[in-house]
C-alpha positions in Angstrom: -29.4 -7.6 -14.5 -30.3 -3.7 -14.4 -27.7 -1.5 -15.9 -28.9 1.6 -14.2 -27.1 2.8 -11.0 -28.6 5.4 -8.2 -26.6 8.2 -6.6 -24.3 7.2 -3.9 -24.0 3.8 -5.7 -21.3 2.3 -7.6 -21.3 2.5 -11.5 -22.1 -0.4 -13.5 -19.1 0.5 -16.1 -17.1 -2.9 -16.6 -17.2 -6.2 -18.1 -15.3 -8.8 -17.1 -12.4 -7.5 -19.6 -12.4 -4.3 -17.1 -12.2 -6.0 -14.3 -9.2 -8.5 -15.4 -7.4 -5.4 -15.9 -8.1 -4.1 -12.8 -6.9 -7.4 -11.2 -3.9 -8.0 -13.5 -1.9 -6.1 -10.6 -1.7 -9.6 -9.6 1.3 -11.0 -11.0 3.5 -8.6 -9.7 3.1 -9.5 -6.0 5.7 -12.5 -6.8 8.4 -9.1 -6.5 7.1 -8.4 -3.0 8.4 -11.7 -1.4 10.6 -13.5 -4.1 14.2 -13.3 -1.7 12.1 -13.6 1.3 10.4 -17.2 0.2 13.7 -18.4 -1.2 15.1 -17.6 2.1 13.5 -19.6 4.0 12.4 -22.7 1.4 15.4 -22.7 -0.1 15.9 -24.9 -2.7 12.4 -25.7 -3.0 11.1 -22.4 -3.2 10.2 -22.1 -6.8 8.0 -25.3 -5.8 6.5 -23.4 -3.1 5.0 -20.8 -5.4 4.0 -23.7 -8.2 2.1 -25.7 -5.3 0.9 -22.3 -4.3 -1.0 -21.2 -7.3 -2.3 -24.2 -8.1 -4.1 -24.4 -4.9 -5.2 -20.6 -5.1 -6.6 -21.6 -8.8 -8.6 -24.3 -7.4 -9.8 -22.6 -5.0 -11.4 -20.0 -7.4 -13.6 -22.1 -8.7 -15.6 -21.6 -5.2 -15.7 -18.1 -5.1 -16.5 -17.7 -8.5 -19.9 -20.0 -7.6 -20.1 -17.5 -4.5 -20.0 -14.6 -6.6 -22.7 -15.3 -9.6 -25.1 -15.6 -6.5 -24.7 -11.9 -5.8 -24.5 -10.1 -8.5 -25.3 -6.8 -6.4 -22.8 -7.0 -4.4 -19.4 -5.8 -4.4 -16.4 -6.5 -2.2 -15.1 -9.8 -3.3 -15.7 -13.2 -2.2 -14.9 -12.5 1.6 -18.4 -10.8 1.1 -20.2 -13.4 -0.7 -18.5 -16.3 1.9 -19.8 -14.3 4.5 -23.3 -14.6 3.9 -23.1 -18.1 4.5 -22.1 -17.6 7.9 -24.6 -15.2 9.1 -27.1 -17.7 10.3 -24.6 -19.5 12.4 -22.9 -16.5 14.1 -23.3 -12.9 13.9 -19.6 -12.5 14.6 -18.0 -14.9 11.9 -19.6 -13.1 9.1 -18.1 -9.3 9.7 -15.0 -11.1 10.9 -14.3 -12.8 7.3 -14.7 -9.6 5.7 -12.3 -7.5 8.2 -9.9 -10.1 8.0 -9.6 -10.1 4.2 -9.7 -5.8 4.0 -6.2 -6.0 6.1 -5.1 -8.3 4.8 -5.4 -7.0 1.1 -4.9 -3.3 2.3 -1.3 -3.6 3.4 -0.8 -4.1 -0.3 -0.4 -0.3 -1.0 1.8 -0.3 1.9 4.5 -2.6 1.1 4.4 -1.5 -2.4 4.9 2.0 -1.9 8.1 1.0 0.5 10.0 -0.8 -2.8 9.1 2.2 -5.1 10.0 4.2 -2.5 13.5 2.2 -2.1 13.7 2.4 -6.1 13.4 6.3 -6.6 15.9 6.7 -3.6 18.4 4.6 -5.2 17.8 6.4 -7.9 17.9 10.1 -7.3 19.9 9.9 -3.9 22.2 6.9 -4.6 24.4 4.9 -1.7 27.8 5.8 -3.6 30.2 2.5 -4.2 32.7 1.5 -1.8 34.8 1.4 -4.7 33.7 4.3 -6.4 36.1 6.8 -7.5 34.4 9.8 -5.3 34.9 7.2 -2.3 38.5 6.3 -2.9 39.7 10.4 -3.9 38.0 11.0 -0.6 39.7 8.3 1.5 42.9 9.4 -0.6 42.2 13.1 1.1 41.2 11.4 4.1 43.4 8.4 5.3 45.8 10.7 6.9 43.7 11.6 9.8 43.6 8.2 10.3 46.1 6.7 13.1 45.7 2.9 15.6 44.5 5.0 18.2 41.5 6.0 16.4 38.4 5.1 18.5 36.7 3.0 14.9 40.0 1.5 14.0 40.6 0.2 17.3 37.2 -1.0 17.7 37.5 -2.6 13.9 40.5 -4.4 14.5 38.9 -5.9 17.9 36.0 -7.3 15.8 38.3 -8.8 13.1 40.9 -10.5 14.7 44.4 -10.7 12.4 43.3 -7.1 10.6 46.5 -5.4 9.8 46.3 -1.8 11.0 46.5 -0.8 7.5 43.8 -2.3 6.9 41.9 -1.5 9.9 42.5 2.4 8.8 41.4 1.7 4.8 38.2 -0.5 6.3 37.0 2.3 8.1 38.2 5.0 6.0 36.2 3.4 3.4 32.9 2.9 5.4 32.9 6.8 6.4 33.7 8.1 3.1 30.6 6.2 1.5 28.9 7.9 5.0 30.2 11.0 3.9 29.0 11.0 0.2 25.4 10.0 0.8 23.2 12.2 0.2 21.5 13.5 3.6 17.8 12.7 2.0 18.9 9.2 2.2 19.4 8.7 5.8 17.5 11.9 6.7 14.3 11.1 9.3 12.7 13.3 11.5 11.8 11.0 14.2 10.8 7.5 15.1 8.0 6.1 17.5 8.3 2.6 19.3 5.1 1.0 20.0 5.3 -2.0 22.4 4.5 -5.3 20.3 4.3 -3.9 17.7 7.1 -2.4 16.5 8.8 1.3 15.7 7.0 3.6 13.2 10.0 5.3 11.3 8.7 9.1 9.6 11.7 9.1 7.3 12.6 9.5 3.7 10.9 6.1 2.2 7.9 7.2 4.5 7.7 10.7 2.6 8.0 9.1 -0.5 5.4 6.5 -0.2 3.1 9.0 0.6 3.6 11.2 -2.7 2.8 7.4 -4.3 -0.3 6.7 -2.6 -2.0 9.9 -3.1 -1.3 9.6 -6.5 -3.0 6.4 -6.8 -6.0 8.1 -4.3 -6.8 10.6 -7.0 -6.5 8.2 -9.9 -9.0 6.1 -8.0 -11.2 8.8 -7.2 -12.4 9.1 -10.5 -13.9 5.8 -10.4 -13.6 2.3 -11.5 -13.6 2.8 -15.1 -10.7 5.2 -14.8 -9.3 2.8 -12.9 -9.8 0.0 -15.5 -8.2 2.1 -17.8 -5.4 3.5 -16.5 -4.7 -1.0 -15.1 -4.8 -1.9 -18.5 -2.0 0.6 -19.8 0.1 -0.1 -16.6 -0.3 -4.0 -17.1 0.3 -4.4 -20.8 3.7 -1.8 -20.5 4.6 -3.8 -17.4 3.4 -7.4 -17.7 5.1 -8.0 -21.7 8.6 -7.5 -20.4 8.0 -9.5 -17.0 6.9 -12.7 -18.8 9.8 -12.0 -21.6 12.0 -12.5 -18.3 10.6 -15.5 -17.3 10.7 -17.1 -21.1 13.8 -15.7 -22.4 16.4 -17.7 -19.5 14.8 -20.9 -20.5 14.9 -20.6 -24.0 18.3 -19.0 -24.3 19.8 -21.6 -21.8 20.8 -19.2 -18.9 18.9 -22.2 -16.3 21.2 -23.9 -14.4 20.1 -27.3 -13.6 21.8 -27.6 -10.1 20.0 -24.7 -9.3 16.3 -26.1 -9.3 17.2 -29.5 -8.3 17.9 -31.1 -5.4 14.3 -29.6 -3.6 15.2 -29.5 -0.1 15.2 -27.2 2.3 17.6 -24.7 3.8 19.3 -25.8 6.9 18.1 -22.6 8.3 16.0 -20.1 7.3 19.0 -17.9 4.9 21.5 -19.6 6.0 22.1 -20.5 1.9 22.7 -24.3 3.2 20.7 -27.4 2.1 19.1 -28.8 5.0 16.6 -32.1 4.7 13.2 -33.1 4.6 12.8 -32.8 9.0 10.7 -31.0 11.4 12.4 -27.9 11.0 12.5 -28.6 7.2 9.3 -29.2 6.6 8.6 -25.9 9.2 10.5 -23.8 6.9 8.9 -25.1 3.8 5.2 -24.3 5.1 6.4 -20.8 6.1 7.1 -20.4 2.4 3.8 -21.5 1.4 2.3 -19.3 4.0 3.5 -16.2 2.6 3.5 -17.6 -1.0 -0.2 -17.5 -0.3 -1.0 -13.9 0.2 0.5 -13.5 -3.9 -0.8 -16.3 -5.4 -4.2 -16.6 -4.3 -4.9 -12.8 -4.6 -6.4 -12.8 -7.9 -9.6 -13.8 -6.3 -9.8 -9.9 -6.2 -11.3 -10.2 -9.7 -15.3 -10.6 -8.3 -14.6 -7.8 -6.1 -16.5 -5.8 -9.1 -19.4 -8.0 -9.3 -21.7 -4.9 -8.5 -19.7 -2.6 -10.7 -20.2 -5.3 -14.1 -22.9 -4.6 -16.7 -23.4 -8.4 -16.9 -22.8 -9.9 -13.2 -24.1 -13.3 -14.4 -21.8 -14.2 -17.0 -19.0 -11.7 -16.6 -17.6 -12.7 -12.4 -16.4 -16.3 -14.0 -14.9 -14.8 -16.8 -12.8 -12.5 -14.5 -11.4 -14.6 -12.4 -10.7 -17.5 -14.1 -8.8 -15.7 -17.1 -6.8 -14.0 -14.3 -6.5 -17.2 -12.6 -4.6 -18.1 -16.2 -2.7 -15.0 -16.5 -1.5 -15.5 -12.6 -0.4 -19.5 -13.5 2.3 -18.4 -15.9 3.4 -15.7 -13.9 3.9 -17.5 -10.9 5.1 -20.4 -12.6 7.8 -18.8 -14.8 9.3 -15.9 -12.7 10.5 -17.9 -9.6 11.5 -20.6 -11.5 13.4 -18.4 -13.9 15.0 -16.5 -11.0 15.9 -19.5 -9.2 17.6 -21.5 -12.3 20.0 -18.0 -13.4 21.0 -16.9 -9.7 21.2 -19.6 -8.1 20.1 -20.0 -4.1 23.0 -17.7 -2.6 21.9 -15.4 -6.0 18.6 -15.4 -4.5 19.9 -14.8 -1.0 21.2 -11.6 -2.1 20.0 -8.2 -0.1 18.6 -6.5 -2.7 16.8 -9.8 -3.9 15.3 -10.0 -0.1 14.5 -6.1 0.3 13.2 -6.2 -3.3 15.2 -3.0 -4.6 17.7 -5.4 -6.7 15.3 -7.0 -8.4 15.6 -4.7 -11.6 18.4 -5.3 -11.5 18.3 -9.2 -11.7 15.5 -8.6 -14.3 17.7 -7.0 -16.7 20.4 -8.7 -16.5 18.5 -11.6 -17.5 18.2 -9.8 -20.9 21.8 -8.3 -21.2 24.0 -5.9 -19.2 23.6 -2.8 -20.5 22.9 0.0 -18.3 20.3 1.3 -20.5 17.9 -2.1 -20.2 18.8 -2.0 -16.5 17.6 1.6 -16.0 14.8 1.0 -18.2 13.5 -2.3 -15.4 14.0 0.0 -12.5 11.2 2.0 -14.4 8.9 -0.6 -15.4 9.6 -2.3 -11.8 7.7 0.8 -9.9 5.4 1.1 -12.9 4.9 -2.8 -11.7 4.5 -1.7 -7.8 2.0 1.3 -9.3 -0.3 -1.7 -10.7 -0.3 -4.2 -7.8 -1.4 -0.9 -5.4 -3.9 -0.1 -7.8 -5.5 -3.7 -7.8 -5.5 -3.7 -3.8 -6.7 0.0 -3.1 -9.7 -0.8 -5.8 -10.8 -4.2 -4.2 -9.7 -3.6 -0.2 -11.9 0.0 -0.5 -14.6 -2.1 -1.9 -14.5 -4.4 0.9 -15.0 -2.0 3.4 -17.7 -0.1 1.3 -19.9 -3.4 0.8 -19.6 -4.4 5.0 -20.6 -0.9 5.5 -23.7 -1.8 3.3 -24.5 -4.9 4.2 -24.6 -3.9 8.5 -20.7 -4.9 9.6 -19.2 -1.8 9.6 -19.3 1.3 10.4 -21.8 3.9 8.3 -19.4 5.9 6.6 -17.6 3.3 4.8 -20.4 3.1 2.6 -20.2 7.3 1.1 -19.5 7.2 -2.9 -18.9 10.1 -4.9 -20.5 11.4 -8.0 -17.8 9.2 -10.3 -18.9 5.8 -7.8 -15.4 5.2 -6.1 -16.2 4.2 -2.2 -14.1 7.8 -1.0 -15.1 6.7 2.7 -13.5 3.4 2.1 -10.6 4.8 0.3 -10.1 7.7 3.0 -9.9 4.9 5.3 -7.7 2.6 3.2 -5.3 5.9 3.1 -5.1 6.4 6.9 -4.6 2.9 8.0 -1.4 2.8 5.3 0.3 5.6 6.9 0.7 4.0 9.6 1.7 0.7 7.8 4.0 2.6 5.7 6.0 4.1 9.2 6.2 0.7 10.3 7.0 -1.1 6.8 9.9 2.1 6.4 13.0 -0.5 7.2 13.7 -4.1 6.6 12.9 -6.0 9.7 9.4 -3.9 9.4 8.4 -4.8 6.2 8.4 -8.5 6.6 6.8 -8.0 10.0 3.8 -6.5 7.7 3.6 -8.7 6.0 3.7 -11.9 8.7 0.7 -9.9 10.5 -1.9 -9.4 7.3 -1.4 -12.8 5.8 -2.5 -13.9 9.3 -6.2 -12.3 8.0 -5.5 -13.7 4.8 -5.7 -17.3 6.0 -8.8 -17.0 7.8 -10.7 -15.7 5.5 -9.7 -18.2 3.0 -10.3 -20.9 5.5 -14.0 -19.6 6.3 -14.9 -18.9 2.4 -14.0 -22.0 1.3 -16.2 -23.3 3.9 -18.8 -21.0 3.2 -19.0 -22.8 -0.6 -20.3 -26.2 0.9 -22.6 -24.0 3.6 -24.2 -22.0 0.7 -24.5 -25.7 -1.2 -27.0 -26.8 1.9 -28.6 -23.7 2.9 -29.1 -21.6 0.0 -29.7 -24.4 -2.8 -32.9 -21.8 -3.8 -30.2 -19.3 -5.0 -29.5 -18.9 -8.3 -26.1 -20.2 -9.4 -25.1 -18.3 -12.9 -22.1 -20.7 -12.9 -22.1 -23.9 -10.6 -18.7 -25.1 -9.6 -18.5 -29.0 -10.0 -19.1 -30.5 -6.9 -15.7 -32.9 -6.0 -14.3 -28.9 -6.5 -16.0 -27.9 -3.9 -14.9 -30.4 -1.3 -11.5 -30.7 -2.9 -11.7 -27.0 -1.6 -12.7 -28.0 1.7 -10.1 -30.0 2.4 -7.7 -27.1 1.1 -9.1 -25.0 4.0 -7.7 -27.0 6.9 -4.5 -27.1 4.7 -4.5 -23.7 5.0 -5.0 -23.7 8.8 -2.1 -25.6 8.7 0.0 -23.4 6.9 -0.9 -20.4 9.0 -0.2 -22.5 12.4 2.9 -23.8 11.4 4.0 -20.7 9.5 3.4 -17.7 10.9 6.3 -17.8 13.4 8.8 -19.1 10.2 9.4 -15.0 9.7 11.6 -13.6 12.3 8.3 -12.7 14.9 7.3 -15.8 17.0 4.3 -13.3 18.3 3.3 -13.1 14.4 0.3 -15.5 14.7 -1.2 -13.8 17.8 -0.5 -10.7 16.6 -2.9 -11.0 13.9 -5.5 -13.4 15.6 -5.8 -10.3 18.4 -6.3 -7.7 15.0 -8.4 -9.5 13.5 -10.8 -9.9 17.1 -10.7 -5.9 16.3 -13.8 -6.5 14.3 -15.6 -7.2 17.4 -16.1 -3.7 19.4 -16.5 -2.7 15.4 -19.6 -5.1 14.5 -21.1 -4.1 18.0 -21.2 -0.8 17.7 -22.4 -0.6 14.4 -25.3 -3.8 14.7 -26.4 -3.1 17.9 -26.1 0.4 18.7 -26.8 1.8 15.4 -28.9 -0.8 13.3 -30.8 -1.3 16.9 -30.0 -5.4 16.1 -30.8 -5.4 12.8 -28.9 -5.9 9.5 -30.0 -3.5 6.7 -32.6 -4.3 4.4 -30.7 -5.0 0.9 -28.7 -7.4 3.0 -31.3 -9.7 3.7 -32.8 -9.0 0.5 -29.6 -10.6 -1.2 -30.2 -13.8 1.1 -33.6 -14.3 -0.4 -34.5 -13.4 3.7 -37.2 -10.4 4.2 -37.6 -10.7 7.9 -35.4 -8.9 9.9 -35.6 -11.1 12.5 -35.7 -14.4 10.8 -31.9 -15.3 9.5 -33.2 -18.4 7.6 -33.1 -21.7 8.8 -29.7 -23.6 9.7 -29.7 -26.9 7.4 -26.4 -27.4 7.9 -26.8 -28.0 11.6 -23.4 -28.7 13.7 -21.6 -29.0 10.8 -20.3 -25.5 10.9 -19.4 -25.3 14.1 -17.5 -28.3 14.1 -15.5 -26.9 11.3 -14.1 -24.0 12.9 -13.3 -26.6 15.8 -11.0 -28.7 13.6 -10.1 -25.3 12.2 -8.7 -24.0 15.4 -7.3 -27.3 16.3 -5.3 -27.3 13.3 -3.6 -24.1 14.4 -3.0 -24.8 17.3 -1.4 -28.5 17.1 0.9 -27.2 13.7 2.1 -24.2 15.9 3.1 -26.9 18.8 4.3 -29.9 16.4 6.6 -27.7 14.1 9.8 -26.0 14.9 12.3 -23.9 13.2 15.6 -25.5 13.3 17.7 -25.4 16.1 
């Protein structure tokens, strides 16, 4: 494979060592939904994110087939699963590709929201309730106080048997913290409610997580092998003291049996009771493995450099199968480590949920001091910087390679003199904002979050399809690596497993609209594809792209050995869905 690059190509400037770096932002997505999967499995949670990974390292093994056969493409394996499905429907092709850009996108999001939460707490701190600057100013305070006051009558109404003593030093309390919190913290400047969707809040954390992303933008813009470098400081800073976490509790004896035993779960998604092994059990459990998902299968973002690697044909297994490694003891140790110290009701805990506590938990699991606790809360947005890094570098080259192979629009497809996709990336940067107005507070976060993984599922559900549709149709292909075949339909089957999840567990997170919400998002793609194939390309896909399919006529997409056999799988696909979203039911 050629070395040499062209202008307005990407660079070929990493081997696979580059671009495990690049996806060792990996591991640190267990941070972005640790409370919120305990919440809701429960007990079993640290056995949602073990079944989790070793499903998402199985399926690999099918992408990284996928991606040996196009070694000059880039975009990652919703790109190479495509292909498969171009001769059996324009539409499903570009769709697989969308759905895996927003669902990887909302990445930089998310993240920047938690850093954002961590440098608030940390230069514009909620005082204490029992700080000493909140009780000298209730002290100067309590007098104005009286039974007739409007919040201590209303306070004693709520909390029937309050003394009015305690009524006054309740509310007294509440509005000296009020009073002592810096007005950055609470400051916004205004708020937009969008029907369905949800209310974009232009606040602090939304000011903040802009300063973050268009620090990672110009990092980025000086091209992947910046990139590479920069991952591999941030990952080996960050990733020594996360798995020292995840080690040290077990081998010092800080796991509590009672805590990881007794896998059932909750009676009620955070109600911190054990529930049983029911309909609305097992609903809550697949919820967990729904959103699991979205961490532990994203190191697949490792062949999303396949055109960027001086050695395509021997560096894309490499990549993803050592981070494939890396991501099993991650995602193996952390929530099992965080489950056996805190505890379920430990894990239930706001900032566990929100994610701004989790320093906190992390260094307390080595000691108490202040100084190793401050020091986490450092290497936890240094952890957030990596994880954004990996998914602004793989969802930008989405878009760029369905912009070059006919999907989407033109523009996607402009790369500057250094090779980083700026189109994409500008693109990547706009969609955030919005993201990041509608991430800026709790209930929006996990709402997110319940949307994307939506995307998520169905592009893993038509790529591992795609490996058995490539196996029939394209058995002329070079294959640099060949998966073994029972892998392949083991990964079959683990496509309508994931149908499953997303049926039964989209709705497990607060939104009952979730599902649709991102099936009608992801249908997006269609006025997209249109425009672009057949206003612009006149019906026809670009030449390189059939070029890659061993296909030189434009008109002639190959022929269709596979027969029905596609189209019957996204029928038992869709009927998945749909019965798990009918058959299971929260609790209650």
């Amino acid at each position: 494979m050629s070395s040499t690059t062209t202008n307005g190509e990407l660079h070929r400037a990493l081997d696979w060592k580059g671009a495990f770096w690049v996806a060792a932002g990996v591991p640190p997505l267990v941070l972005f939904s640790l409370g919120g999967i305990a919440g809701v499995a429960g007990q079993a949670a640290f056995v949602v994110w073990m079944l989790s990974m070793c499903m998402g390292f199985l399926q690999s093994f099918t992408y990284a087939e996928m991606a040996g056969m196009f070694g000059n493409k880039s975009g990652g394996a919703s790109v190479y699963g495509a292909t498969a499905w171009l001769r059996y429907s324009k539409l499903i092709a570009p769709l697989s590709v969308w759905c895996n850009w927003f669902a990887w996108s909302p990445v930089l999001s998310l993240g920047c929201v938690i850093a954002a939460g961590y440098i608030l707490n940390a230069l514009f701190p909620i005082p204490l309730a029992e700080s000493q600057a909140v009780v000298d100013w209730v002290a100067a305070n309590l007098a104005n106080y009286t039974a007739e006051t409007p919040a201590v009558a209303e306070y004693m109404a709520a909390n029937a048997g309050s003394t009015v003593e305690a009524a006054i030093t309740a509310v007294a309390t509440a509005d000296g913290v009020a009073a002592l919190t810096p007005a950055f913290r609470v400051w916004e400047a205004f708020n937009i409610a969008v029907p369905g969707l949800g209310t974009l809040h232009f606040n602090s954390t939304f000011v903040i997580g802009v300063i973050l992303m268009s620090i990672i933008f110009i990092i980025q813009h000086r091209g992947i092998a910046s990139t590479a470098s920069a991952q591999k400081v941030l990952a080996v800073i960050v990733l020594i003291p996360l798995l020292l976490v995840g080690i040290v509790p077990i081998l010092t004896g800080q796991i509590d049996s009672m805590n990881v035993t007794g896998i059932v779960p909750p009676t009620a998604a955070y109600s911190g009771e054990n529930g049983a092994w029911d309909i609305g059990g097992w609903t809550l459990f697949l919820g967990g493995m729904y959103i699991a998902a979205w961490s532990t299968y994203g190191f697949e973002t490792a062949v999303c450099y396949t055109r960027e690697l001086k050695d395509p044909k021997t560096d894309t297994f490499r990549a993803i199968f050592y981070s494939g490694l890396l991501c099993i003891v991650f995602f193996f140790l952390i929530p099992f480590s965080f489950q056996g110290v805190l505890g379920h009701s430990g894990m239930l805990a706001t900032g566990i949920v929100d994610g701004t506590g989790i320093a906190a938990a992390l260094g307390g699991f080595l000691g108490s001091s202040n100084v190793i606790i401050q020091l986490f809360v450092i290497l936890m947005i240094m952890a957030l910087f990596l994880a954004i890094m990996t998914a602004m570098a793989g969802s930008s080259r989405t878009l760029y390679q369905g912009s070059r192979d006919g999907w989407l629009p033109k523009y996607l497809s402009k790369v500057n003199g250094n090779g980083a996709p700026t189109g994409a990336m500008w693109t990547d940067f706009g969609f955030n904002l919005i993201l990041l107005a509608l991430a800026s507070d709790v209930a929006g976060y996990f709402y997110v979050l319940a949307i994307s993984n939506v995307g998520y599922i169905l592009f893993n559900f038509l790529n591992l399809n795609a490996g058995w549709i490539h196996r029939i149709d394209s058995p002329h292909m070079e294959r640099p690596w060949k998966a073994p075949t029972v892998l392949i339909w083991i990964n079959t089957v683990l496509a309508f497993v994931n149908a499953l999840f997303l049926g039964a567990g989209a709705k497990v997170w607060g939104y009952s609209n979730a599902l649709w919400a991102g099936l009608i998002f992801a249908a997006l793609i269609l006025p997209v594809f249109a425009w672009r194939h057949y206003i612009v390309d006149k019906g026809h896909f670009p030449k390189e792209a059939m070029e890659d399919l061993g296909l030189s006529d434009h008109g002639d997409l190959g022929p269709r050995r596979a027969g029905m056999l596609p189209y019957l799988a996204l029928i038992a696909g869709a009927a998945v869905v749909l019965w798990s979203n009918w058959f299971f039911v929260l609790p209650g």
